[in-house]
C-alpha positions in Angstrom: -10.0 -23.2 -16.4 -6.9 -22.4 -14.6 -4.9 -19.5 -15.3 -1.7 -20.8 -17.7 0.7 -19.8 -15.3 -0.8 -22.0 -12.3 -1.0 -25.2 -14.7 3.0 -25.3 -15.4 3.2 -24.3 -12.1 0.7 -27.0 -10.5 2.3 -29.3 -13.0 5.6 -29.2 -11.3 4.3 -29.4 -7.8 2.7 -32.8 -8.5 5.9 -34.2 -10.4 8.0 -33.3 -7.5 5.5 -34.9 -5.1 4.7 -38.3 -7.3 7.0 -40.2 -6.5 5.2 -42.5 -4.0 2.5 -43.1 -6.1 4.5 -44.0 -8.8 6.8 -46.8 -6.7 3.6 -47.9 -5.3 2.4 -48.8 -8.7 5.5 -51.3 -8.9 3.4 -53.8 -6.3 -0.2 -54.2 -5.9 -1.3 -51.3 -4.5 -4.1 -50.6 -1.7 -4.0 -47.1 -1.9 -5.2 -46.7 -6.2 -8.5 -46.6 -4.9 -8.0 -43.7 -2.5 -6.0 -41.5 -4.8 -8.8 -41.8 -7.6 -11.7 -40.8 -5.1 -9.1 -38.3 -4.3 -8.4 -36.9 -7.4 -11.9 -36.9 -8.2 -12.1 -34.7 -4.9 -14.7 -37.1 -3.5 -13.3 -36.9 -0.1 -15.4 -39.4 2.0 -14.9 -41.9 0.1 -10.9 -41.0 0.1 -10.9 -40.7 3.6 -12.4 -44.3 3.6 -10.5 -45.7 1.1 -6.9 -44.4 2.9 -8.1 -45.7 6.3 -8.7 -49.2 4.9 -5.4 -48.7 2.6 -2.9 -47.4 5.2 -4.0 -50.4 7.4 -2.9 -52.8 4.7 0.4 -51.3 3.3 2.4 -48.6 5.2 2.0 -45.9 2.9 5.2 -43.3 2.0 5.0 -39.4 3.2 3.4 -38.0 0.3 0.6 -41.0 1.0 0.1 -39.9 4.6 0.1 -36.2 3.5 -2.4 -36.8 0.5 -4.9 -38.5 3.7 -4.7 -35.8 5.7 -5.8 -33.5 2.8 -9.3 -35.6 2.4 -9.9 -35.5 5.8 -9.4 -32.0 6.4 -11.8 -31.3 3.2 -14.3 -34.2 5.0 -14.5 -32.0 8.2 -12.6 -35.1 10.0 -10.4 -32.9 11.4 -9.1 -35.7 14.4 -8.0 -38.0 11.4 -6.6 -35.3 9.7 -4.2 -34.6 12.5 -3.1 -38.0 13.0 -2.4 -38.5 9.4 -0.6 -35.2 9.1 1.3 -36.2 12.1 2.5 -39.0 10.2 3.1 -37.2 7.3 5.6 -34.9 9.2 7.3 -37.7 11.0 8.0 -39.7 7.8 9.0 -36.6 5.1 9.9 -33.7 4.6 7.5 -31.1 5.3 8.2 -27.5 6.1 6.3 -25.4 8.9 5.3 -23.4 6.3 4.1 -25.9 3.7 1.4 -26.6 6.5 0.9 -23.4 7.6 0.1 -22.2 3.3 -1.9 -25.3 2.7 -5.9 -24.7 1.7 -6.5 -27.6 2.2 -5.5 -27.7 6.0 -7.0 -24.1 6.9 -10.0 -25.7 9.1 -7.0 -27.4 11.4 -6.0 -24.5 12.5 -8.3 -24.0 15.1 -7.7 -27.1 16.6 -5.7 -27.5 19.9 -3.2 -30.2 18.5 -2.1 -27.7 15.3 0.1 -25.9 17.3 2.0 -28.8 18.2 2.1 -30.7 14.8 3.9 -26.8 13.7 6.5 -27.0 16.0 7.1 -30.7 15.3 7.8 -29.9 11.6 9.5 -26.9 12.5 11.8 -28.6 14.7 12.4 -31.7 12.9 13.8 -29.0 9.8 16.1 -27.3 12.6 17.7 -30.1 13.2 18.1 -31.5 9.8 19.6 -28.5 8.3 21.5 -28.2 11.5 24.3 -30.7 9.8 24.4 -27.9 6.9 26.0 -24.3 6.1 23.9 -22.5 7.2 24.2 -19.5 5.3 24.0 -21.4 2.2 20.5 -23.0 3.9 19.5 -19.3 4.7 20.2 -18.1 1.1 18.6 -21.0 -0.6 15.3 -20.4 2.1 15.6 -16.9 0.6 15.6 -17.6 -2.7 12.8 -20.0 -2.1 10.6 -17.4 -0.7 11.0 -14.9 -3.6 10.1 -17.1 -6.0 6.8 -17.4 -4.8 5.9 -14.1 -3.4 4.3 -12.5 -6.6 3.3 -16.2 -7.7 1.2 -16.6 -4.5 0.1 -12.9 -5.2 -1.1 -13.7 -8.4 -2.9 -17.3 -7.6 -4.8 -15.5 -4.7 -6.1 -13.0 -7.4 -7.1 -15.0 -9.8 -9.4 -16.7 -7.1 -10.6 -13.5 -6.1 -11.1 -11.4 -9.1 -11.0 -14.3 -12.0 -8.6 -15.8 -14.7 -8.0 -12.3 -16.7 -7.8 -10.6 -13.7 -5.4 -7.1 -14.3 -4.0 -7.8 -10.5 -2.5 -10.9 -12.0 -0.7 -9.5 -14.7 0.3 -7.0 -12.5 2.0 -9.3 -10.1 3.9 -11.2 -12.6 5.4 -8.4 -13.9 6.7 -8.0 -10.2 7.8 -11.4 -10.1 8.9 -11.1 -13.8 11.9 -8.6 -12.4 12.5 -10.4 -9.5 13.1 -13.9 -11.6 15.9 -12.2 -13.4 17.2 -11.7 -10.3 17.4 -15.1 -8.5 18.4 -16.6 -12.1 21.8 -14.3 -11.3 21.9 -15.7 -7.7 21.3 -19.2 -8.9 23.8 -18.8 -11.6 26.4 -17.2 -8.9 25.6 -20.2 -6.7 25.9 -23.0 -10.1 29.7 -21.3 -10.5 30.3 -21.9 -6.9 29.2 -25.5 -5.7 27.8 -26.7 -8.6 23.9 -27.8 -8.0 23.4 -26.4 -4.7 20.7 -30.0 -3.7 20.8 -32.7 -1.1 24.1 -33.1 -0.3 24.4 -29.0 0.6 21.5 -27.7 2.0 19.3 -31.0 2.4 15.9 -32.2 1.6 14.6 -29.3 2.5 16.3 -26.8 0.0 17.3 -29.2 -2.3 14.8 -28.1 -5.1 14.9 -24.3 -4.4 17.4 -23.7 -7.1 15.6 -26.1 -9.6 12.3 -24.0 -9.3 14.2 -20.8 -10.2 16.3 -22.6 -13.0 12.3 -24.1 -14.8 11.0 -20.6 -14.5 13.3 -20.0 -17.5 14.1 -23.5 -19.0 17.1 -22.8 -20.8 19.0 -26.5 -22.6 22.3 -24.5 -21.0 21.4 -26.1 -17.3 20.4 -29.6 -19.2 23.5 -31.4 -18.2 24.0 -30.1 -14.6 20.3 -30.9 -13.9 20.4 -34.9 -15.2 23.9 -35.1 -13.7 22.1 -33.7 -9.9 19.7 -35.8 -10.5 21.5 -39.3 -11.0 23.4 -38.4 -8.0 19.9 -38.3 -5.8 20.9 -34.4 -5.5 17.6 -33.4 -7.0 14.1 -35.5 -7.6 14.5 -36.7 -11.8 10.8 -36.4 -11.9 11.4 -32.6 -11.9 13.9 -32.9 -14.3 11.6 -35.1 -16.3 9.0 -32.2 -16.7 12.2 -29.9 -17.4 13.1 -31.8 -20.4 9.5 -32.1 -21.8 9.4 -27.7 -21.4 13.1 -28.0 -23.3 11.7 -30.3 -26.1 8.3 -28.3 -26.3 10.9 -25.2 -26.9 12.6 -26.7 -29.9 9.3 -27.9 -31.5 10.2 -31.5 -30.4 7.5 -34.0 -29.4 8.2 -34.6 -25.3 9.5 -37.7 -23.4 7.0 -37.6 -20.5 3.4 -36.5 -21.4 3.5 -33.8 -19.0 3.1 -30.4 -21.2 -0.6 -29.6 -22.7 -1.9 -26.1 -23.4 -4.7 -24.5 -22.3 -7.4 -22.7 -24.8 -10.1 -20.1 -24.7 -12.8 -22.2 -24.2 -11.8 -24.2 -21.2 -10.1 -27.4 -23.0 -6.3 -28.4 -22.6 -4.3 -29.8 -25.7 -1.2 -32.1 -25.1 1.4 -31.9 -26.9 2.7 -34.8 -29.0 4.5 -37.4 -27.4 7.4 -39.5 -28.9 7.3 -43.4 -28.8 3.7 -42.6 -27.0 2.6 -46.5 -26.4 5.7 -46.6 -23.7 5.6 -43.2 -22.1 4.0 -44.8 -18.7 7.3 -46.8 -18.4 9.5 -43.6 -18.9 7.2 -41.7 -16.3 7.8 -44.9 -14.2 11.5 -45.1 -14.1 11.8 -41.5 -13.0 8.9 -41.4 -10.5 5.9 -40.3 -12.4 2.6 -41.9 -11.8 1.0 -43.2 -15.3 -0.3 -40.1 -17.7 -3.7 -40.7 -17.1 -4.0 -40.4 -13.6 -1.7 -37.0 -13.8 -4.0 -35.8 -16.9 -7.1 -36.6 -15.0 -5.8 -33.8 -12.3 -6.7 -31.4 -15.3 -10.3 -32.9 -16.3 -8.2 -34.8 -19.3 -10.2 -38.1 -20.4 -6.8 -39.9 -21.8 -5.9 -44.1 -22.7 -2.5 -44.8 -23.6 -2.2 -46.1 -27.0 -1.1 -49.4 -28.4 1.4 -49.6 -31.0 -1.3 -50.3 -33.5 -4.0 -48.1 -32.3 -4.4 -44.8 -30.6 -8.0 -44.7 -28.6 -7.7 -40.8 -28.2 -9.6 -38.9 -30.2 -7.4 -36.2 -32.7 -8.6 -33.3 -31.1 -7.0 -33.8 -27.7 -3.6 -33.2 -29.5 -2.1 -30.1 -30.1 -0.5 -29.3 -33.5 2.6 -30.2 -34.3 5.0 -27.0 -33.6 8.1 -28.7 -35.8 7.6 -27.4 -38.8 8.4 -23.8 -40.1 5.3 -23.4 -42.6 3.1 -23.6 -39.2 5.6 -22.0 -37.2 4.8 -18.7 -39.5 1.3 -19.7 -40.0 0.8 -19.4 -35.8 3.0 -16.1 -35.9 0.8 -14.5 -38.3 -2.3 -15.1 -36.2 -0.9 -12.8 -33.8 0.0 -9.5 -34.5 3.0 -7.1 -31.8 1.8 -4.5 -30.4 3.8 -1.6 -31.7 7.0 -2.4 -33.9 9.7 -5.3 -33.5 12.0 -2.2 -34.1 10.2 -0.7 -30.8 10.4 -4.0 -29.0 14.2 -4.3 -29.8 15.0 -1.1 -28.4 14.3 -2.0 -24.7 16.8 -4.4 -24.5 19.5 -3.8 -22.3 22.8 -4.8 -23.1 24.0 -6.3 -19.7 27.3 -5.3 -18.1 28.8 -8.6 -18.1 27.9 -9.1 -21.6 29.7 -5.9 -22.7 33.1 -6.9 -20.5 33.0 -10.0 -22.6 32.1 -8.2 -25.9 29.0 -10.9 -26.1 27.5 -10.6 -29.7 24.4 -12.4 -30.9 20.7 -13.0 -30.9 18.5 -15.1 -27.7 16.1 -17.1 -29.8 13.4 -17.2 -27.3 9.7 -19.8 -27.8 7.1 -18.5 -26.1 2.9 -18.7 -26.5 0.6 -15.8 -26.7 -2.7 -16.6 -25.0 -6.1 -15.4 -26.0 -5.5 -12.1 -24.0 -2.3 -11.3 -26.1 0.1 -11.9 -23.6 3.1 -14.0 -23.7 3.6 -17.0 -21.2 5.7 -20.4 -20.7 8.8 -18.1 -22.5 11.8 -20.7 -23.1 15.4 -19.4 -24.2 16.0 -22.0 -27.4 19.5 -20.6 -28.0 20.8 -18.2 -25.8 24.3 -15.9 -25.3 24.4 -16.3 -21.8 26.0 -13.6 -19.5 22.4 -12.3 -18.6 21.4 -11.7 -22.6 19.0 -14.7 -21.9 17.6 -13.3 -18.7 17.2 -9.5 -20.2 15.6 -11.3 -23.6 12.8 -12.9 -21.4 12.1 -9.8 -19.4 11.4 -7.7 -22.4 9.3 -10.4 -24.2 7.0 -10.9 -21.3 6.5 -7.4 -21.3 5.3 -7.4 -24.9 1.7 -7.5 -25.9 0.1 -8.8 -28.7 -3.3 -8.5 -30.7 -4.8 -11.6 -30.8 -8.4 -11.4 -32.8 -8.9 -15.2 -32.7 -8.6 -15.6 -29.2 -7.0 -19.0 -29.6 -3.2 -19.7 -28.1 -0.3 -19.3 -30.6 3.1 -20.3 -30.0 5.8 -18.0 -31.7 9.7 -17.9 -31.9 11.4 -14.4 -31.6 15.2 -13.3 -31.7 16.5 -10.2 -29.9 19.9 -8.6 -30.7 22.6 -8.1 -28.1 23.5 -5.3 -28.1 20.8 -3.4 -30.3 21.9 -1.7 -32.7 19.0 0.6 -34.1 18.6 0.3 -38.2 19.8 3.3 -40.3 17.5 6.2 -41.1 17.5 6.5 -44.4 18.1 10.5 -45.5 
């Protein structure tokens, strides 16, 4: 099972890179049969199926891309290239999306790699040539950082394993440097507004957006859906936004795309509202149907009728909505050391004290079998960095967790902290 931090983030990667299997789906469409050999990483028959496909109907980038990735893993690496080449000439993709890519590590030995990287590399120069580009440097930046620990992390957990210490151990990093880029990002927000398409190109365009759903706070709600109907930023990121915002506030979600992972290798997904039409919400905004994107995770799933649900009970998670279970799940786990303790690391940021901010950041967050705290939302937050400081000093905490089962807890933080009265 995949560490819980590389399935919300593996989540997001595929929504932002759906979209052309999800408008293929609106005509009959040559390519299903690839993408399921695909998916079920059987990557001869991919390979075949794509040829055949592509040859039919002229696929989009991510299609081409997607090709290139079973041939690479079917040692076709001639094939590879031409898809790839296709790929690059179609899309957007980045020198170093190639370059980072498992999946296209056996091309680089191959005469014509060199040549495909300069071809994506130029083709970005001169996009981003018609931007500012100092804003295109910063957001490139930005970009970077927020996957320097994350990439630190994911190459430890295939080295060392899931509970690996060196992953912990880069998250923290990241962790501190997240607080960071929210500032910038927020500095950025004040400035131009959603720094997307229209400023810094395809490109950059979702740079800001992965910093923003590291810490899904309902504050950047309206500026995302409002980027996003102005084709500023892809909706089927803000899609999986929304469902992290409504799995916050113990809502059921809009898209299917939130599940949790347990101790014993299974996933749960959360509950879904109006479930029997959640394939033609993921539609509209460029989703591909649930259970393709669940079978990504090993998740055997049928979307249900409005008389009859073929899923089994178990593959739901509990409702979070109501407070009995709420304290039930927060009872299961127990801090380690005080609240009182806990409270007393928070820092009462600068601009909050120039503005006299008083208040509590309620913040939702699950504690995994290890006892550590993941997927931390701000539900209601202050603002003027309070929310940032809350989530650094709750994924710092640790908690006993005997049952070894995920729990998913809501805890408040004072700004400023005001330590109780010892009683004489």
């Amino acid at each position: 099972m995949l560490h819980p931090f590389f399935v919300a983030c593996l989540a997001l990667v595929i929504a932002h890179t759906s979209l052309s299997t999800a408008a293929a789906q609106a005509a009959p469409d040559a390519l299903a049969p690839a993408r399921q050999h695909f998916l079920h990483q059987e990557y001869g028959a991919a390979s075949a199926s794509y040829q055949r496909g592509l040859k039919q109907t002229p696929g989009k980038p991510r299609d081409y891309y997607q090709a290139a990735q079973a041939a690479a893993r079917n040692h076709e690496p001639k094939r590879a290239l031409d898809w790839l080449t296709q790929a690059v000439a179609k899309g957007y993709f980045s020198e170093e999306q190639l370059r980072t890519e498992e999946d296209f590590a056996s091309l680089a030995s191959q005469p014509a790699w060199p040549r495909l990287l300069t071809q994506a590399r130029t083709k970005q120069q001169q996009h981003e040539a018609a931007f500012d580009p100092a804003l295109v440097a910063l957001l490139k930046k930005i970009q970077y950082q927020d996957q320097q620990y994350r990439l630190e992390a994911k190459a430890a957990e295939r080295k060392y394993g899931i509970n690996a210490p060196q992953i912990d151990q880069a998250m923290q990093q990241q962790g501190r440097v997240d607080i960071r880029l929210a500032q910038q990002v927020d500095s950025l927000i004040a400035r131009h507004g959603y720094p997307g398409r229209s400023l810094v190109g395809e490109y950059q365009k979702g740079a800001a957006f992965f910093v923003i759903q590291h810490n899904p706070d309902e504050k950047y709600l309206p500026l995302l859906t409002a980027a996003a109907d102005k084709k500023e930023l892809a909706w089927s990121s803000v899609a999986i936004f929304i469902d992290r915002i409504k799995k916050g506030r113990g809502e059921p979600q809009v898209y299917g795309s939130q599940f949790n992972g347990q101790a014993d290798g299974h996933y749960l997904l959360q509950p879904i509202e109006d479930e029997p039409q959640v394939d033609v919400r993921r539609a509209k905004v460029g989703l591909p149907p649930l259970a393709e994107y669940l079978q990504q995770w090993g998740i055997a799933y049928q979307v249900p009728t409005a008389t009859h649900n073929p899923n089994p009970p178990t593959l739901y998670a509990p409702s979070a909505a109501a407070p009995v279970a709420a304290a039930r799940e927060a009872s299961a786990v127990e801090l380690i050391g005080s609240y009182e303790a806990l409270k007393a690391q928070v820092r009462y940021p600068a601009a909050a004290q120039a503005q006299q901010v008083r208040g509590k950041v309620t913040l939702q967050l699950r504690i995994d079998p290890a006892g550590v705290p993941q997927d931390v939302v701000v539900v209601k937050g202050l603002g003027y960095g309070c929310d940032e400081e809350a989530v650094r000093v709750m994924r710092a905490a640790r908690y006993q967790n005997p049952a070894g089962q995920e729990h998913e807890i809501r805890v408040s933080l004072p700004f400023p902290y005001v330590p109780a009265p010892v009683e004489q």
